[in-house]
N, C-alpha and C positions, 0 to 999 in steps of 0.2 A: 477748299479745292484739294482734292488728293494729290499725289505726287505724279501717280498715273498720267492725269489729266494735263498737271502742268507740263511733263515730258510731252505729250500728244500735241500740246500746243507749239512746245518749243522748235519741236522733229517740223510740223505742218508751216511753222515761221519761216524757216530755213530752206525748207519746199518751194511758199510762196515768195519769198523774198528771196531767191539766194543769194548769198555772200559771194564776191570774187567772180560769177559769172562772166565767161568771152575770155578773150584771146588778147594776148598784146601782142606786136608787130616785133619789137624787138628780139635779139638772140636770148634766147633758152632752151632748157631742157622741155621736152615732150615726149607725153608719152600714152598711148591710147589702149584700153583695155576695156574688154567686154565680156560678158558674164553669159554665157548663154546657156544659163537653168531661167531664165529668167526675160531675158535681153535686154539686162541694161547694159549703155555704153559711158565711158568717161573717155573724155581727151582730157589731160593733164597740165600744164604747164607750169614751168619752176623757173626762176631768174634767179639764177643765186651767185653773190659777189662775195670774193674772199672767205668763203666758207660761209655764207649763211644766205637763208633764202628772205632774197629782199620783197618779191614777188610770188605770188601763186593765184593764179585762175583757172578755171576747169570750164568745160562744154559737154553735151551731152543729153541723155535722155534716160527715162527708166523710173522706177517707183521713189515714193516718197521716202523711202528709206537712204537709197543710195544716192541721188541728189543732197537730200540733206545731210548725209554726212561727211558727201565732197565739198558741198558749203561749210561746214564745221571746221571741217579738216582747214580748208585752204587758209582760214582764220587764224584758224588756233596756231598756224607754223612760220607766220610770217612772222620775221624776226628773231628766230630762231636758229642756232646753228646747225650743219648737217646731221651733226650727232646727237645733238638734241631732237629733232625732225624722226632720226629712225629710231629713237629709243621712244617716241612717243607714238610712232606708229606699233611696237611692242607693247606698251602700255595698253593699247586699244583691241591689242589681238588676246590679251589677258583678259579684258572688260566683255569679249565677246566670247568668254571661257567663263564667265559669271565671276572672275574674282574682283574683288574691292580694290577699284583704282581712283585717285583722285586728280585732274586736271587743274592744271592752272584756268585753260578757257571750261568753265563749267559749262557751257551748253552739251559739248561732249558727255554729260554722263543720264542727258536725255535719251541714249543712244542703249542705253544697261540694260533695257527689258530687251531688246531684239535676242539676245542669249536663250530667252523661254522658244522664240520662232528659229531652229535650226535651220531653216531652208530659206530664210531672212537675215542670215551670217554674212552668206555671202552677199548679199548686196552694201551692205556696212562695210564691208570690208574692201570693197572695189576701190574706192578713193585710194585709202591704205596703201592698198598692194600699188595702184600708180606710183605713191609715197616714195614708195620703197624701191624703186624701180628709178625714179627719178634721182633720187641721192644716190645710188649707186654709179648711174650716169654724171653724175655732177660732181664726183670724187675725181 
């Protein structure tokens, strides 16, 4: 199996299965963005206690790309401090500039070829930018 391939499965797992999917009831940060080259949408949501996010769920709609990498994302952050959270949402805007970055949660670097499809950046990046937006509210 090429690498290719396992990436297309990985990205299509995360599609069909996502991670983190819905909404909890309790207080947090939210945050909704929507991408309209495209029209995907994310709702965001972050629970974060004493500086780290204990919680992360998204909702939402739109391609296989940008689902799965709000499933990725909400994974790879939980448990993480703020500053960890926005330094790895940098990590990912580098990944999505073609350079060589390495993850702790490797699902993430199924995400490396969308750098070849410019007009597929921004939907990788939709989750992100919530990211970032959410820790900033949550400082």
């Amino acid at each position: 199996m090429q690498l290719d391939d396992l990436y297309r499965r990985v990205i299509m797992d995360h599609y069909k299965n996502p991670r983190n999917r819905g909404h909890f009831e309790d207080n947090g940060v939210t945050i909704d963005l929507h991408n309209p080259t495209c029209g995907d949408r994310i709702s965001l949501q972050l629970k974060v206690e004493d500086g780290i996010v204990k919680e992360s769920r998204f909702s939402g709609e739109g391609c296989s790309i940008s689902m799965s990498s709000a499933s990725m994302m909400t994974e790879a952050v939980k448990g993480k401090t703020l500053e960890e959270a926005q330094a790895m949402a940098e990590q990912f805007s580098c990944l999505m500039k073609g350079e060589p970055v390495e993850f702790e949660y490797e699902d993430l670097e199924a995400l490396s070829g969308v750098n070849k499809f410019p007009a597929r950046i921004k939907c990788a990046t939709l989750a992100w930018n919530a990211l970032r937006k959410g820790v900033e509210q949550s400082r």
